[in-house]
N, C-alpha and C positions, 0 to 999 in steps of 0.2 A: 531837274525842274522842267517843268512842261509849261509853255505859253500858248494862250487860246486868244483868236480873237476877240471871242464872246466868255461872257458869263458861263463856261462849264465846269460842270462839276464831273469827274470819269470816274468810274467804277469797274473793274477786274472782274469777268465770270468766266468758270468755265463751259459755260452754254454757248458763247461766241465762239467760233472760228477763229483761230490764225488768220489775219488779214483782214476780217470784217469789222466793223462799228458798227453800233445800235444805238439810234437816236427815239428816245423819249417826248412827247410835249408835254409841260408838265402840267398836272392838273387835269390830265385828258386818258387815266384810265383808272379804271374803279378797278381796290383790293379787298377783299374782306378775310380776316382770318375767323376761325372759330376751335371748339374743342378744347374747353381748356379741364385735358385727362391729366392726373397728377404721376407724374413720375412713380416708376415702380418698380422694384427689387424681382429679376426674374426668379423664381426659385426653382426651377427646376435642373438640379447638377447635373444631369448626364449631358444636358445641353455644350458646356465646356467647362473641361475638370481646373480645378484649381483659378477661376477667377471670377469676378463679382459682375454681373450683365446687370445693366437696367434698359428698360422701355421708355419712351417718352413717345409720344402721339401728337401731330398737331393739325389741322384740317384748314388749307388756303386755298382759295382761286382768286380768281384777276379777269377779267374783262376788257379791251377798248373800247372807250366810249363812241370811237367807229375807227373805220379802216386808216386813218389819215396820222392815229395817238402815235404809230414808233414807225421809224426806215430801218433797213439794212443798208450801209454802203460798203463798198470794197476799199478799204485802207491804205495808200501808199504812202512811205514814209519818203519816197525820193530817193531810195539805196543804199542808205545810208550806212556808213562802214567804219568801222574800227582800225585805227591805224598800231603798228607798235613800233617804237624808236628804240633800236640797242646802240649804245654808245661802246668803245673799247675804253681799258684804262691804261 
């Protein structure tokens, strides 16, 4: 369980860094997707023998609506460490 002071929501990429966060303001960057190509059976076998390819296509970009919409910060957790207890019988 993870407790925030604020109202976050966190979300996992792997475009971040080991050690860094990325903060968001919400509502402060424009998405648009477009493209909508239908899924399609590659047919060409020599491509790779014995299994089924398909293609899918999608077309995004994103914009901040200015320089201020997301940070980068550097993450410290404090050091935090894992202990292990062996008991004898």
């Amino acid at each position: 369980m993870t407790n925030y002071p604020l109202n976050f929501k966190d979300y996992e990429s792997v475009f971040v860094p080991e050690g860094k966060v990325l903060f968001f303001l919400q509502g402060e960057y424009l998405a648009a997707m477009g493209g909508r190509d239908p899924i399609k059976k590659f047919e060409q076998t020599m491509a790779l023998e014995d299994a089924t390819v398909y293609i899918a296509k999608q077309y995004a970009t994103g914009k901040p609506k200015d320089n201020n919409a997301a940070a980068v910060y550097d993450l410290d957790l404090g050091g935090s460490t894992t202990t292990t207890t062996t008991t004898s019988a």
